[in-house]
LUMMI-108823 format. One record per residue (C-alpha): x, y, z; residue in one letter; residue number from 0; chain. Coordinates in steps of 0.25 Angstrom, whole numbers, plus 5000, padded with zeros to 4 digits. Last residue first. Example, Ala and Ser with C-alpha at 12.3 -4.5 7.8 and 13.67 -1.06 7.14 Angstrom:
! residues 2
+------+------+------+------+-----+------+
:   px :   py :   pz : code : pos : unit :
+------+------+------+------+-----+------+
: 5055 : 4996 : 5029 :    s :   1 :    A :
: 5049 : 4982 : 5031 :    a :   0 :    A :
+------+------+------+------+-----+------+
//
This chain:
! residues 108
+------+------+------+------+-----+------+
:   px :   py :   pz : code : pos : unit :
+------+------+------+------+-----+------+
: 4741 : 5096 : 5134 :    x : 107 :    A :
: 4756 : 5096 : 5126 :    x : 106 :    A :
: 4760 : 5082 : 5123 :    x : 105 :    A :
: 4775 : 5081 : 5125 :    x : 104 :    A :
: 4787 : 5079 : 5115 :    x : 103 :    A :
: 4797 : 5070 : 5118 :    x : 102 :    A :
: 4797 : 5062 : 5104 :    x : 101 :    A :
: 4810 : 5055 : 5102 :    x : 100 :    A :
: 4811 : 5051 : 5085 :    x :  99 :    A :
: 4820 : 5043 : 5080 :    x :  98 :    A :
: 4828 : 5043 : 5067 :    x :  97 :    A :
: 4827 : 5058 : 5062 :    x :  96 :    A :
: 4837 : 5061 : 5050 :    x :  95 :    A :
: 4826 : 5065 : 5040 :    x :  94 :    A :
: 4813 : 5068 : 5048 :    x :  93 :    A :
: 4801 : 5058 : 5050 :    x :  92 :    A :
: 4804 : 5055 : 5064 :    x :  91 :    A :
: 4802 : 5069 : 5067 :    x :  90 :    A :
: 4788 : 5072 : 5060 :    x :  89 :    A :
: 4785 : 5059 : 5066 :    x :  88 :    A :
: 4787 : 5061 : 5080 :    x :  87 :    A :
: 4781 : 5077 : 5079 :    x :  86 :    A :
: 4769 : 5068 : 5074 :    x :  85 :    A :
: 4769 : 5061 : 5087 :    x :  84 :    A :
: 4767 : 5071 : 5096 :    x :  83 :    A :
: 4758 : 5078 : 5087 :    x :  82 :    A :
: 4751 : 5066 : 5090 :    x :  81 :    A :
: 4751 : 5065 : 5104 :    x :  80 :    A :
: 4745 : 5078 : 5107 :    x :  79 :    A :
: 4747 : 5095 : 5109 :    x :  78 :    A :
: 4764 : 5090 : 5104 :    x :  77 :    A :
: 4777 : 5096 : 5113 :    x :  76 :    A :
: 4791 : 5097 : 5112 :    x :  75 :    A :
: 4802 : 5088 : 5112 :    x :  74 :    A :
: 4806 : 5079 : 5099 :    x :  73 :    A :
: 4819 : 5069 : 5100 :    x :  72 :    A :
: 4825 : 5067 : 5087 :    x :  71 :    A :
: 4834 : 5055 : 5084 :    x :  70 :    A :
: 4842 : 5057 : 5072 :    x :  69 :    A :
: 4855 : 5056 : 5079 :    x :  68 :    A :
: 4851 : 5067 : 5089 :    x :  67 :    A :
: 4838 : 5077 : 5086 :    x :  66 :    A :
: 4831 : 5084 : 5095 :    x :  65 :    A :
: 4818 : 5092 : 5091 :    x :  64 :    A :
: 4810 : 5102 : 5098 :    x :  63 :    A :
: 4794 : 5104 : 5097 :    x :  62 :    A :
: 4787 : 5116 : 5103 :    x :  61 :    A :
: 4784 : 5120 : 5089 :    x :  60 :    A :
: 4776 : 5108 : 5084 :    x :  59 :    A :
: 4766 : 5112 : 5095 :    x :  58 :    A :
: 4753 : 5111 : 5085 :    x :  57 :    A :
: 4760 : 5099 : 5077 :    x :  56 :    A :
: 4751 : 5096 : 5064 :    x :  55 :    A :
: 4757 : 5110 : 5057 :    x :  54 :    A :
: 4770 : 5100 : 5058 :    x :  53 :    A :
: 4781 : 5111 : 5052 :    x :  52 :    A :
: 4787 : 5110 : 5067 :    x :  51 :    A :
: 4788 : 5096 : 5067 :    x :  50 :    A :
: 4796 : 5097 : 5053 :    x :  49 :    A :
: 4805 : 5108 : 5057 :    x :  48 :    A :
: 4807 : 5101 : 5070 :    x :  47 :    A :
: 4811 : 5088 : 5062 :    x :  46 :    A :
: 4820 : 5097 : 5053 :    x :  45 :    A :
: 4826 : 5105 : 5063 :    x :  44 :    A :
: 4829 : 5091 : 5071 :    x :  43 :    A :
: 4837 : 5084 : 5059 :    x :  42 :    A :
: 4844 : 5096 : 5058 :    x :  41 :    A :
: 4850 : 5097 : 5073 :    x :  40 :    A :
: 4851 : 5083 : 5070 :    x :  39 :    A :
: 4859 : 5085 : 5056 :    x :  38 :    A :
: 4869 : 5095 : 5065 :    x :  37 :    A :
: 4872 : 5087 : 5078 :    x :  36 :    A :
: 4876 : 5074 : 5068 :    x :  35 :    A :
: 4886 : 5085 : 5060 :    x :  34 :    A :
: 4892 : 5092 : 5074 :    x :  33 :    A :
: 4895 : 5076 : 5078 :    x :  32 :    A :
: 4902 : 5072 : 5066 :    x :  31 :    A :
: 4909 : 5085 : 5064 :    x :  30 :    A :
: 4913 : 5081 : 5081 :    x :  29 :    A :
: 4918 : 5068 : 5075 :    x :  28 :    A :
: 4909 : 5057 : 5080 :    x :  27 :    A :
: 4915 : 5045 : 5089 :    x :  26 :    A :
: 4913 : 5030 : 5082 :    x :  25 :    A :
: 4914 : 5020 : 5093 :    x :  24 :    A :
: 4923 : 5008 : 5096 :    x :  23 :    A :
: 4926 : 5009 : 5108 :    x :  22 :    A :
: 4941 : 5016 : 5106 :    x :  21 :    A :
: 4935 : 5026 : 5098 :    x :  20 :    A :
: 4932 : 5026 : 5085 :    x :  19 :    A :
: 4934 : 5039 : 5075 :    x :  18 :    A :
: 4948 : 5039 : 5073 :    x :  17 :    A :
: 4946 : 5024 : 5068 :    x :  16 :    A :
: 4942 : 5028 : 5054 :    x :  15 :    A :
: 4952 : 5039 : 5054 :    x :  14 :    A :
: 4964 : 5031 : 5055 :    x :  13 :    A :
: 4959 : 5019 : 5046 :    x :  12 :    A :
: 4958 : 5030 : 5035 :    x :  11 :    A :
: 4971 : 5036 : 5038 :    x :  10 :    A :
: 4979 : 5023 : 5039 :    x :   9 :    A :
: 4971 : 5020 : 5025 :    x :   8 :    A :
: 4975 : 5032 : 5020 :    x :   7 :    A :
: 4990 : 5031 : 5026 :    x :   6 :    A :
: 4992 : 5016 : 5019 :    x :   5 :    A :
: 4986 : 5021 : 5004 :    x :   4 :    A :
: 4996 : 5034 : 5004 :    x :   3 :    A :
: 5009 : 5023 : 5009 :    x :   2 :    A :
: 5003 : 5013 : 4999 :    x :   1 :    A :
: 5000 : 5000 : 5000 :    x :   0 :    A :
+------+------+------+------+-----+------+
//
């Protein structure tokens, strides 16, 4: 082999294992991290955006979104159990969302 071809593929292997730590596990650059924070901070405009163009949802303006690794958790509140629920869907039928936590309460 080549000197070039031997110091790419030391390179390559060199990188590769950078990122493992000594358990096993992959830890995230901090781009990595900043990137995954960014597309949930996005993931949940658009699932508030949606809920809050819901004319359906009387209180669709008292409801907050979190989103983590594609899981959203919604807080607010609904006048009954239904709008409850469509909140729900509206969310888990988002790009980006994979499950769905619904702590909203049913305002009386």
């Amino acid at each position: 082999m080549k000197p070039l071809h031997i110091a790419l593929i030391t390179l390559v292997a060199a990188s590769t294992l950078g990122a493992c730590t000594s358990n096993g596990t992959y830890v995230a650059t901090p781009h990595q991290r900043h990137r995954t924070v960014a597309m949930d901070l996005d993931t949940a405009a658009r699932v508030k955006a949606r809920i809050q163009a819901d004319e359906r949802q009387a209180l669709r303006h008292t409801v907050t979104v979190n989103v983590a690794n594609g899981q959203a958790e919604l807080l607010g509140e609904a006048r009954t159990a239904e709008e409850r629920q469509m909140a729900e869907m509206v969310a888990s039928e988002t790009h980006g969302i994979t499950s769905v936590k619904n702590l909203m309460t049913l305002r009386r």
